[in-house]
GUKE-651564 format. One record per atom (N, C-alpha, C): residue in one letter; atom name; z, x, y. Coordinates in steps of 0.05 Angstrom, whole numbers, padded with zeros to 5 digits. Atoms other than C-alpha are relative to their C-alpha. Example, Ala and Ser with C-alpha at 12.3 -4.5 7.8 and 13.67 -1.06 7.14 Angstrom:
! GUKE-651564
(atom 'a','N',(00000,00018,-00024));
(atom 'a','CA',(00156,00246,-00090));
(atom 'a','C',(00000,00018,00024));
(atom 's','N',(-00001,-00016,-00024));
(atom 's','CA',(00143,00273,-00021));
(atom 's','C',(00014,-00015,00022));
This chain:
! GUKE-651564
(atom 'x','N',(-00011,-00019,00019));
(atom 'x','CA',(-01068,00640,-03144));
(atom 'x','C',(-00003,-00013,-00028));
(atom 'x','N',(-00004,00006,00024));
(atom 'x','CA',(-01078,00641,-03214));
(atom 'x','C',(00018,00011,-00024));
(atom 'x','N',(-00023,-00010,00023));
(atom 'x','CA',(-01023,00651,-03277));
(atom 'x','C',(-00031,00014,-00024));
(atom 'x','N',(00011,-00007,00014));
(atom 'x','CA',(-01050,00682,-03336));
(atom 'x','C',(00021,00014,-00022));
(atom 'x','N',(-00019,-00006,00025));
(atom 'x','CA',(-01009,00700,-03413));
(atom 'x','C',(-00019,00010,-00006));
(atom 'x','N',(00024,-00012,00016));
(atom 'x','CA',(-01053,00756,-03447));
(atom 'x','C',(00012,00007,-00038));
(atom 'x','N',(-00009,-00006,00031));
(atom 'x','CA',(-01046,00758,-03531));
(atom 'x','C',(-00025,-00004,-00013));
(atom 'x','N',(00020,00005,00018));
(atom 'x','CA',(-01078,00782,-03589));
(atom 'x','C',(-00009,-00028,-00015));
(atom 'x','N',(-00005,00017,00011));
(atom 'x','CA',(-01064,00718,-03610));
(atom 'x','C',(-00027,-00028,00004));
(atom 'x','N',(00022,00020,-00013));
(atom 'x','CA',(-01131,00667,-03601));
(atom 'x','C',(00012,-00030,-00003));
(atom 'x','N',(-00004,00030,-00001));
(atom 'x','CA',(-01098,00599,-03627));
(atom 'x','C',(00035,-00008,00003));
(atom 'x','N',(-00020,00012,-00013));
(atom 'x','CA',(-01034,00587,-03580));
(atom 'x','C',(-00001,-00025,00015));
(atom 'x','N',(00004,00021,-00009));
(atom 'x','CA',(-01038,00517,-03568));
(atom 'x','C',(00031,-00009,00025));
(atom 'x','N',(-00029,00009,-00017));
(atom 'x','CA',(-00962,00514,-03535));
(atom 'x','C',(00013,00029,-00002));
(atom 'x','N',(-00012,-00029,-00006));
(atom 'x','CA',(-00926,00574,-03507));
(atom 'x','C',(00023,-00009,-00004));
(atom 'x','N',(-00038,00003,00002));
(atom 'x','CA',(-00842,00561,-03525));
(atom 'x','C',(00003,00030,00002));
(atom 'x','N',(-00010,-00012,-00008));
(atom 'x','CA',(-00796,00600,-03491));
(atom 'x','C',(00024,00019,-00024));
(atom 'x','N',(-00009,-00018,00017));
(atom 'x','CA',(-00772,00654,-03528));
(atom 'x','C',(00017,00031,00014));
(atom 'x','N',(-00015,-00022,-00021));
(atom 'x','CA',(-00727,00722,-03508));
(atom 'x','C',(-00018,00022,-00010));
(atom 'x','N',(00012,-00022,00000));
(atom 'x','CA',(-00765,00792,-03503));
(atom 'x','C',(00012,00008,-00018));
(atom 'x','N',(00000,-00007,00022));
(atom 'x','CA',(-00772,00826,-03566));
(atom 'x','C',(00017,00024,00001));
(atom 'x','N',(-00019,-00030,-00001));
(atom 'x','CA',(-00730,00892,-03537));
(atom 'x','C',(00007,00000,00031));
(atom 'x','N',(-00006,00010,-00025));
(atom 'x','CA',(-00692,00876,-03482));
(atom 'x','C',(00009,00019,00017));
(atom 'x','N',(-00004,-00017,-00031));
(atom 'x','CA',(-00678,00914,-03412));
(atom 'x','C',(00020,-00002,00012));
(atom 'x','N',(-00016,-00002,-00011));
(atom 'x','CA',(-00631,00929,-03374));
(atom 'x','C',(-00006,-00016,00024));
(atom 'x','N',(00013,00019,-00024));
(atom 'x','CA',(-00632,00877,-03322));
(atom 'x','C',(00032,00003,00018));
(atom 'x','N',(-00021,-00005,-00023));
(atom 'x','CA',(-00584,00883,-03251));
(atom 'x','C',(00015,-00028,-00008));
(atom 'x','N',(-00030,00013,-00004));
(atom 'x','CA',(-00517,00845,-03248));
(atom 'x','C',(-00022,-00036,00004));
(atom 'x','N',(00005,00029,-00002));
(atom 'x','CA',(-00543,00755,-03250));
(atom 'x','C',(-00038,-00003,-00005));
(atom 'x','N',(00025,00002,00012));
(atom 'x','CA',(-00611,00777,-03280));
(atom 'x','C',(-00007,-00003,-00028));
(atom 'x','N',(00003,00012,00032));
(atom 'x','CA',(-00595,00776,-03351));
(atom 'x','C',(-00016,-00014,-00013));
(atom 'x','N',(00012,00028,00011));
(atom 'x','CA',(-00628,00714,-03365));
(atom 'x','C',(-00021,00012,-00008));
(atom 'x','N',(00027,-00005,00007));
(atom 'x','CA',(-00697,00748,-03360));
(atom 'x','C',(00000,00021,-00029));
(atom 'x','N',(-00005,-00010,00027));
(atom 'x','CA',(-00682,00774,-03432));
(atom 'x','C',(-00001,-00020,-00020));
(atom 'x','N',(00004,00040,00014));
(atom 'x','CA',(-00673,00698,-03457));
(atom 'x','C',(-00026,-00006,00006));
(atom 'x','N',(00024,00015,00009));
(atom 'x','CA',(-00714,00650,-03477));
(atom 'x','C',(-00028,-00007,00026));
(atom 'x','N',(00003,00003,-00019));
(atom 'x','CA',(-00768,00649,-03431));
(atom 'x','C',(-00039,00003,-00003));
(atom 'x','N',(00032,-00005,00006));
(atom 'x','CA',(-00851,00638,-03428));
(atom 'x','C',(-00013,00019,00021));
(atom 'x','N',(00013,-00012,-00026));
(atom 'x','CA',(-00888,00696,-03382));
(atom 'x','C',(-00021,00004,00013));
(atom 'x','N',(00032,-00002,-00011));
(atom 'x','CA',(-00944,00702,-03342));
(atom 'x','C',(-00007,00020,00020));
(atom 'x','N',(00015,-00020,-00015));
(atom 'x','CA',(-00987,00748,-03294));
(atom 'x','C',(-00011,-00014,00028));
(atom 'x','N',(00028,00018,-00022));
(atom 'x','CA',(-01016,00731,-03233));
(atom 'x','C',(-00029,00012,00001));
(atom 'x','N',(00025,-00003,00008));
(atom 'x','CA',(-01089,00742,-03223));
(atom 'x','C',(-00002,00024,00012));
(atom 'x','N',(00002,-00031,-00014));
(atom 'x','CA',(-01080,00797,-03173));
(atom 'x','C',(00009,00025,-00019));
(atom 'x','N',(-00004,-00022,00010));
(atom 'x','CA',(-01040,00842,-03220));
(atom 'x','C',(00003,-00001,-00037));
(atom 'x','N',(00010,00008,00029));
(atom 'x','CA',(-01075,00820,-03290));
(atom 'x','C',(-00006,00028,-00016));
(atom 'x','N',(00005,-00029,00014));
(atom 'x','CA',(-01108,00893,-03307));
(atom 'x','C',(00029,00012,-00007));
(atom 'x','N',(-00016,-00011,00014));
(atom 'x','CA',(-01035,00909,-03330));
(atom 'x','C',(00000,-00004,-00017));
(atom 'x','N',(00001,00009,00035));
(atom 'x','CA',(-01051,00868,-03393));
(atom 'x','C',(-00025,00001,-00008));
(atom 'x','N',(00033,-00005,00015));
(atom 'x','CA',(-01125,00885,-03401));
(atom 'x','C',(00007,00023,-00022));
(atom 'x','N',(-00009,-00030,00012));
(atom 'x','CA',(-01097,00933,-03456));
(atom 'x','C',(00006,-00010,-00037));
(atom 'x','N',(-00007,00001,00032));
(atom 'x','CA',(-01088,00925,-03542));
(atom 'x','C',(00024,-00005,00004));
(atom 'x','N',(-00027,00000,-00008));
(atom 'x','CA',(-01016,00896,-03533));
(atom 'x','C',(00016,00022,-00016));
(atom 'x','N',(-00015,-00016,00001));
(atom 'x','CA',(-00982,00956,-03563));
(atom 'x','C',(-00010,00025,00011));
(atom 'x','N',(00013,-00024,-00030));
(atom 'x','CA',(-01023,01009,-03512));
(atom 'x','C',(00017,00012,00011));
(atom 'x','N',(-00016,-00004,-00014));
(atom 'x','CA',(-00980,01045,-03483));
(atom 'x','C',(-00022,00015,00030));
(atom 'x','N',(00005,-00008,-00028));
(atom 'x','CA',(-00998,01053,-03403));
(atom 'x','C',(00018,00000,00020));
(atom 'x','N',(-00007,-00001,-00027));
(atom 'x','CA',(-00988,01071,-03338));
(atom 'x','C',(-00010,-00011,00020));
(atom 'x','N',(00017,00002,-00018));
(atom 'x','CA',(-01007,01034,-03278));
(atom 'x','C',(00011,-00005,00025));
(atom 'x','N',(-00013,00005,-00031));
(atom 'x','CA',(-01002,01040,-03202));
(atom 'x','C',(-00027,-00007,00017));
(atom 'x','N',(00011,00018,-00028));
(atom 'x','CA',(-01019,01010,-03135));
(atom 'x','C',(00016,00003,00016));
(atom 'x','N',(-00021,-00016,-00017));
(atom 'x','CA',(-01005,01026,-03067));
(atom 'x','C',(00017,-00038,00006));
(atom 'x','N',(-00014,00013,-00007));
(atom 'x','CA',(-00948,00984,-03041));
(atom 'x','C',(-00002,-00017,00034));
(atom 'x','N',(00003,-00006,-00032));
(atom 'x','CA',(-00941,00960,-02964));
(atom 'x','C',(00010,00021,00021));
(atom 'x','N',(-00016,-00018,-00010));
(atom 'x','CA',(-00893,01010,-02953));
(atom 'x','C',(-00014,00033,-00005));
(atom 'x','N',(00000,-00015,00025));
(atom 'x','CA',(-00932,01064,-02997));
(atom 'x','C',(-00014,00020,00033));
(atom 'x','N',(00013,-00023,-00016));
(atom 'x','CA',(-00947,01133,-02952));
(atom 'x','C',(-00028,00007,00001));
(atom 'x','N',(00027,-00011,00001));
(atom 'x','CA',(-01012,01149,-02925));
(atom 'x','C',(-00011,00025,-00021));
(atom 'x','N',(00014,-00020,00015));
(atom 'x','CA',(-01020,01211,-02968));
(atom 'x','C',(00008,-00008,-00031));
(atom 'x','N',(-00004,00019,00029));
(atom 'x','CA',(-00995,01170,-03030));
(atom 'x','C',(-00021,-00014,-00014));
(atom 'x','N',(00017,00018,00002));
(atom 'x','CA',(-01047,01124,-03015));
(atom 'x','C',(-00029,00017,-00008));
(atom 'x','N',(00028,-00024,00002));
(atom 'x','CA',(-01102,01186,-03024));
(atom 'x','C',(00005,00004,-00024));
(atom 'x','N',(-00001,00001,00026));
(atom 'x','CA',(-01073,01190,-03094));
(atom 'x','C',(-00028,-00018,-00012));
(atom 'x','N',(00004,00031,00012));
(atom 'x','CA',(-01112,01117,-03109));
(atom 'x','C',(-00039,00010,00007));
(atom 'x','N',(00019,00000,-00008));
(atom 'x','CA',(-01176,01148,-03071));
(atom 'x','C',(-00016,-00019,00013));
(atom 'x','N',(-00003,00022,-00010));
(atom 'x','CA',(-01219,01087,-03053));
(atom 'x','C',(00008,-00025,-00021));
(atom 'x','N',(-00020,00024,00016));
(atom 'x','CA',(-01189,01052,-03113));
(atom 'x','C',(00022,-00023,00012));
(atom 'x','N',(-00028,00021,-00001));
(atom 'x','CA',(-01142,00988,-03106));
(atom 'x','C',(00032,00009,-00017));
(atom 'x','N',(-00031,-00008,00021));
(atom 'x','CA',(-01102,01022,-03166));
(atom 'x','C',(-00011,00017,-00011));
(atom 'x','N',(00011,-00015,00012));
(atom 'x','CA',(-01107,01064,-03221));
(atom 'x','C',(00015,-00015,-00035));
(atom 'x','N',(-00012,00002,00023));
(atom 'x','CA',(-01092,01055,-03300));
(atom 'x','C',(-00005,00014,-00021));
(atom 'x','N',(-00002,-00031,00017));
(atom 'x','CA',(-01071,01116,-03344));
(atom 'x','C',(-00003,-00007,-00029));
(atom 'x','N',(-00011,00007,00024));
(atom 'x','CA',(-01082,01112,-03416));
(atom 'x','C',(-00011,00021,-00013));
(atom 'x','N',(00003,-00028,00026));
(atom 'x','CA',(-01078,01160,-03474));
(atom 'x','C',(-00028,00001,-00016));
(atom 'x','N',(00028,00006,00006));
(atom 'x','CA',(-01151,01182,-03504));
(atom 'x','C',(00005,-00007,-00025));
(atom 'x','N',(00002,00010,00032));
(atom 'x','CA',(-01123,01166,-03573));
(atom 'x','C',(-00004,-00031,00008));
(atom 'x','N',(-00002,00037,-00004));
(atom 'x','CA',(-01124,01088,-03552));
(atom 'x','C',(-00022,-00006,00015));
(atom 'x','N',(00024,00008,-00007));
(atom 'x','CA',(-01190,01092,-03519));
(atom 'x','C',(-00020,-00008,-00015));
(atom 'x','N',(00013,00009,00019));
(atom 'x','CA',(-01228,01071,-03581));
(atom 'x','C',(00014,-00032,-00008));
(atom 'x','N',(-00017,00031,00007));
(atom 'x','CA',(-01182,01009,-03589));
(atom 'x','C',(00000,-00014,00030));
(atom 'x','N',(00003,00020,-00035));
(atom 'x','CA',(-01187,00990,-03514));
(atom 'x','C',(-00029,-00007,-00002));
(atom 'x','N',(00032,00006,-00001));
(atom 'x','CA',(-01266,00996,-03525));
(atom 'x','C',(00009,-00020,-00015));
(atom 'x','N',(00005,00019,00022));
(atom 'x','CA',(-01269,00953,-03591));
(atom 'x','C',(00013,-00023,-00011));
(atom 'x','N',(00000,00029,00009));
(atom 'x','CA',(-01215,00902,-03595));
(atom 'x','C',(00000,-00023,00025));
(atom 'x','N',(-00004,00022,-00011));
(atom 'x','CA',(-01209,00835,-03566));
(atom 'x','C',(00019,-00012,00009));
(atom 'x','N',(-00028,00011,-00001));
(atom 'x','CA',(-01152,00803,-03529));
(atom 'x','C',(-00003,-00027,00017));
(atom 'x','N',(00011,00023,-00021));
(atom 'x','CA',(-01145,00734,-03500));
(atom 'x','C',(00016,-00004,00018));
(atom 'x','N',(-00003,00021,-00030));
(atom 'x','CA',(-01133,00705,-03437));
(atom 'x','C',(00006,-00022,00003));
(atom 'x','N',(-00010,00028,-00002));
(atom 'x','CA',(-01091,00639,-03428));
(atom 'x','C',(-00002,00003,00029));
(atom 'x','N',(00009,00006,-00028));
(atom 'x','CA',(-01101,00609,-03360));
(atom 'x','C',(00021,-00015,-00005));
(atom 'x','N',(-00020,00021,00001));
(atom 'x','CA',(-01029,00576,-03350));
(atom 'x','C',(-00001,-00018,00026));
(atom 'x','N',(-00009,00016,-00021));
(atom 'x','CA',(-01018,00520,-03305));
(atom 'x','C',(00019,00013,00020));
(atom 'x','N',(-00036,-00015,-00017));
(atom 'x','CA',(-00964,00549,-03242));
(atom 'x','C',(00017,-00023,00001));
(atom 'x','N',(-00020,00023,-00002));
(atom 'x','CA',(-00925,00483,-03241));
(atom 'x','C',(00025,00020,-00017));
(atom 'x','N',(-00014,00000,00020));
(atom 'x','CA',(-00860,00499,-03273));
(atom 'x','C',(00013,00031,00000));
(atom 'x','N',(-00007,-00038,00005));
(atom 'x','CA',(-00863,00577,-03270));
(atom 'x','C',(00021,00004,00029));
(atom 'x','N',(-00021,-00013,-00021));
(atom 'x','CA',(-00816,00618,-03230));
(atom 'x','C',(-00009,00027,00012));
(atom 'x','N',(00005,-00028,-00013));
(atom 'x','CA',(-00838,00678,-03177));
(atom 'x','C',(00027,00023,-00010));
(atom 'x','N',(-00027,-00021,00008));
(atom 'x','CA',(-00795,00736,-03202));
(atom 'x','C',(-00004,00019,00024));
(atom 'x','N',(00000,-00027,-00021));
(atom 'x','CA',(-00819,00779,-03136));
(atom 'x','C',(-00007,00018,-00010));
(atom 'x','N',(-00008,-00025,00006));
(atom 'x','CA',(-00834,00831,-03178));
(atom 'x','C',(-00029,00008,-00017));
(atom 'x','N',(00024,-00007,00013));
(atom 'x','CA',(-00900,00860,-03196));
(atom 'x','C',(-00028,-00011,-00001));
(atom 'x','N',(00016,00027,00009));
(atom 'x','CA',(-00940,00787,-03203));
(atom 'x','C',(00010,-00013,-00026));
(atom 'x','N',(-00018,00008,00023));
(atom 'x','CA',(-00884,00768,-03261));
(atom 'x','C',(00007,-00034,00014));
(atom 'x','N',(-00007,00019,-00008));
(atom 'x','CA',(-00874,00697,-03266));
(atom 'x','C',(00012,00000,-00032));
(atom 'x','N',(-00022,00016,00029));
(atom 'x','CA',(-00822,00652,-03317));
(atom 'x','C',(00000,-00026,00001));
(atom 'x','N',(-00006,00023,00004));
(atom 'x','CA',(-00817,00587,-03347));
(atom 'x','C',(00022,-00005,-00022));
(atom 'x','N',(-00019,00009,00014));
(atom 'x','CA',(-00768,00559,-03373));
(atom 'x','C',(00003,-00022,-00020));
(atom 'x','N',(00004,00018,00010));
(atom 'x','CA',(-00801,00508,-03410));
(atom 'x','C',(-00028,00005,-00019));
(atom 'x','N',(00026,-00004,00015));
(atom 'x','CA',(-00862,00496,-03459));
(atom 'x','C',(-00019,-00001,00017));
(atom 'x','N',(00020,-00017,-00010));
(atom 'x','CA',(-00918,00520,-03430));
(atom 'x','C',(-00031,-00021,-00022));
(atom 'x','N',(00033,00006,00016));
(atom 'x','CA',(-00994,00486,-03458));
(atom 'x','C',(-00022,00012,00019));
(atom 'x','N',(00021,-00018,-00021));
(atom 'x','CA',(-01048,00528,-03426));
(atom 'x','C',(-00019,-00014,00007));
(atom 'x','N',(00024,00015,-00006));
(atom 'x','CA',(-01111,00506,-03388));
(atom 'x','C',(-00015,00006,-00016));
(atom 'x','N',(00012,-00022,00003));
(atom 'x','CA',(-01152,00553,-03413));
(atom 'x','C',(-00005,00022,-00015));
(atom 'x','N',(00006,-00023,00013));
(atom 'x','CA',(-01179,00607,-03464));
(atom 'x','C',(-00021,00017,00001));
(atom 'x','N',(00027,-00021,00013));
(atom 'x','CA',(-01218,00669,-03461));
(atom 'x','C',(00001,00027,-00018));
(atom 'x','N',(00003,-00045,00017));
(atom 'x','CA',(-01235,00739,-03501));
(atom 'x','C',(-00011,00008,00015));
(atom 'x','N',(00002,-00023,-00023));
(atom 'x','CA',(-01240,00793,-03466));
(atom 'x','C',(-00010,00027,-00029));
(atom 'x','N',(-00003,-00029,00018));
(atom 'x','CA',(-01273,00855,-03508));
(atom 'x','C',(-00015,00015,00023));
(atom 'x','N',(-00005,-00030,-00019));
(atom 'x','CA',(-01287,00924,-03479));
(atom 'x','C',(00008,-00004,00025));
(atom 'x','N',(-00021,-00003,-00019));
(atom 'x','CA',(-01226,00922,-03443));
(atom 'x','C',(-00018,00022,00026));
(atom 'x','N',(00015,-00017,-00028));
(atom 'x','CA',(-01259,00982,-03408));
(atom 'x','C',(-00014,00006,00018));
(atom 'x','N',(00006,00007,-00022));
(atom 'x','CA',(-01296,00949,-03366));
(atom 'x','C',(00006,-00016,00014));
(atom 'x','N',(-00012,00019,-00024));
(atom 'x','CA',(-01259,00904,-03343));
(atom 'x','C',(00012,00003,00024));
(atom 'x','N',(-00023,00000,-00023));
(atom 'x','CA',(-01216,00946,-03289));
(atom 'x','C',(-00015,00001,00022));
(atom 'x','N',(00014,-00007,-00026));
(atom 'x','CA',(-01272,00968,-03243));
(atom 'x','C',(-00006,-00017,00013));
(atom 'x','N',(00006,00028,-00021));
(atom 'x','CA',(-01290,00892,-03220));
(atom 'x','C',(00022,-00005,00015));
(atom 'x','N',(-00029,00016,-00011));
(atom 'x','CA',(-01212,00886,-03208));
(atom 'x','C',(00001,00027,00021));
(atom 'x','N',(-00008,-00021,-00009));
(atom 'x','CA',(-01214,00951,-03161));
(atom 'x','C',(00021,00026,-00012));
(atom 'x','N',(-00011,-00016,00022));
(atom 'x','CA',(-01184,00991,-03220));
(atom 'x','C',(-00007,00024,-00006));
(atom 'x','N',(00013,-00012,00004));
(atom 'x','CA',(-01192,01055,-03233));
(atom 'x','C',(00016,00014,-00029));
(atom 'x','N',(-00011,00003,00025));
(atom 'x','CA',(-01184,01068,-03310));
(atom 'x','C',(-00004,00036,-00005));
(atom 'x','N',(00005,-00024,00016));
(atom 'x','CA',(-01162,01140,-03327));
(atom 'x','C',(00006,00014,-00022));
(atom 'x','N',(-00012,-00012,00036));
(atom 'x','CA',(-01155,01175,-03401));
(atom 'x','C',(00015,00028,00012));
(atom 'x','N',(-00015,-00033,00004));
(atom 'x','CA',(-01116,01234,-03408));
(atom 'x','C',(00018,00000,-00023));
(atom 'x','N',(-00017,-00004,00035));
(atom 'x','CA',(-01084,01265,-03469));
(atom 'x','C',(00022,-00012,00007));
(atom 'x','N',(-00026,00005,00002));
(atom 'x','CA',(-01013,01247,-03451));
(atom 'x','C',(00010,-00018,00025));
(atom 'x','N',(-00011,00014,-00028));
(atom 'x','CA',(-00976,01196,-03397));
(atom 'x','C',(00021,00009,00008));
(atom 'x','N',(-00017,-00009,-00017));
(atom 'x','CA',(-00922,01238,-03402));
(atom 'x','C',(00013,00021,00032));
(atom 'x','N',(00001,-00015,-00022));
(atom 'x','CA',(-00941,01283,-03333));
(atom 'x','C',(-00002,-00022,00014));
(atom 'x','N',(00012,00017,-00020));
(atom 'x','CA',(-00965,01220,-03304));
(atom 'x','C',(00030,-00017,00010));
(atom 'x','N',(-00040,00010,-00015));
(atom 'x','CA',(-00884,01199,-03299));
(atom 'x','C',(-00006,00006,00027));
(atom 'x','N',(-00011,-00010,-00022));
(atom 'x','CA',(-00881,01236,-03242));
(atom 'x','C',(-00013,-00012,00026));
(atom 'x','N',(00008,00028,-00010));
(atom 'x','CA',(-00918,01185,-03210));
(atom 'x','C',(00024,-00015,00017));
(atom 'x','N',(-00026,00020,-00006));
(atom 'x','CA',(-00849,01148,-03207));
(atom 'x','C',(00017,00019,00028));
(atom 'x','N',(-00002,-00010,-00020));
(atom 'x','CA',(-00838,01199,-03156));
(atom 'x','C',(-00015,-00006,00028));
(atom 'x','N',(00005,00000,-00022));
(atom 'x','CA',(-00879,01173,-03102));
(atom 'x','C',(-00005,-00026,00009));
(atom 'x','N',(-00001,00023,-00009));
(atom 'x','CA',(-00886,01116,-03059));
(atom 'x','C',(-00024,-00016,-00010));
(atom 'x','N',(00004,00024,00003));
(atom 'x','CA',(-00925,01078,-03095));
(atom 'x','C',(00005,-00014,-00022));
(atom 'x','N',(-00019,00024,00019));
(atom 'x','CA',(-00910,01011,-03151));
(atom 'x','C',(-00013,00026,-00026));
(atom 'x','N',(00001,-00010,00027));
(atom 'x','CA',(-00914,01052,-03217));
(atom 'x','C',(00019,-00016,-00025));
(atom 'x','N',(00010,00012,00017));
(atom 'x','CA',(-00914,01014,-03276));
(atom 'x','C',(-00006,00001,-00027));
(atom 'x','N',(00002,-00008,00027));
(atom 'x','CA',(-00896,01040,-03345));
(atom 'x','C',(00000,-00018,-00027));
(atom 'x','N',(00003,00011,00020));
(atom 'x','CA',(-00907,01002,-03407));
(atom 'x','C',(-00004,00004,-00031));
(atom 'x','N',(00009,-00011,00030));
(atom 'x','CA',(-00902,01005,-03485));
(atom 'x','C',(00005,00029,00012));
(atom 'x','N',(00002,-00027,00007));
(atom 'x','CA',(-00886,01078,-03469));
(atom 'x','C',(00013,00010,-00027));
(atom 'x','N',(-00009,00004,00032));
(atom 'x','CA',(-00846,01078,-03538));
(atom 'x','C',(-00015,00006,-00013));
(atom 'x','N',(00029,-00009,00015));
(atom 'x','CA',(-00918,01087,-03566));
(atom 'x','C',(-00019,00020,00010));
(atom 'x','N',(00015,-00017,-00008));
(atom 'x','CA',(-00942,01140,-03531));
(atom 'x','C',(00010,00023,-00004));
(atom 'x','N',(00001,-00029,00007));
(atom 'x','CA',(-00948,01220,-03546));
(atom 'x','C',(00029,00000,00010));
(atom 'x','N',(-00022,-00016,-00021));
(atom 'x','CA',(-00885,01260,-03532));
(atom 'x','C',(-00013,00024,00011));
């Protein structure tokens, strides 16, 4: 397994733990994940940050649990990832990088491929990544535009992991 921190940012020499810029509602002894804290991706569920970090998307994948006719949603896709056609000119054209973090240190959150540290962070590793939009189909991705994400909620209705993000920036 590999970690991975995605930012526009190209010269992060040391990751310090810091608290989420707009914090969540987190269940009863989860709080913390609002504090100071460095995060990462695993490699399996990376195409959530192949995206202009203020993008707003949607992305799903079936679950183990996820219903056979749920799973016909995905077609022979692994997943899918929804994004608005106004931001498809900014997914083509900019650039985002890729830190390759060490896993020593990090913490499994169970939840998505979310990991935490609790400490400074120095990465292995840097890459750029431009036209995001090809990146999902090597990952079994299947990348789709549509005017609005707000029908694609209803998503959250079915058995499988759905995956909203930055929606704050997307159409009403």
């Amino acid at each position: 397994m590999r970690l991975f921190h995605f930012s526009d940012d190209p010269g992060i020499a040391v990751f310090e733990p810091r608290p989420v810029r707009i914090s969540s509602g987190r269940p009863p002894g989860r709080e913390w994940l609002n504090g100071p804290l460095v995060w990462a991706i695993d490699d399996i569920h990376d195409f959530m940050y192949l995206f202009p970090r203020d993008c707003p998307r949607i992305v799903v994948w079936a679950k183990p649990e996820t219903s056979h006719e749920d799973r016909r949603l995905l077609g022979d896709w692994r997943g899918a990832a929804y994004v608005e056609r106004d931001w498809l000119e900014r997914l083509q054209a900019e650039t985002i990088h890729r830190y390759e973090m060490p896993t020593e240190g990090f913490e499994d959150l169970q939840d998505a491929g979310m990991w935490v540290s609790r400490r400074n962070v120095v990465p292995l590793a840097l890459t750029a990544l431009s036209g995001l939009d090809r990146e999902f189909a090597p990952r079994g991705i299947e990348l789709k535009v549509v005017d609005s994400l707000m029908p694609v909620k209803a998503l959250q209705d079915t058995t499988l992991h759905v995956s909203a993000i930055r929606l704050r920036n997307a159409r009403p």
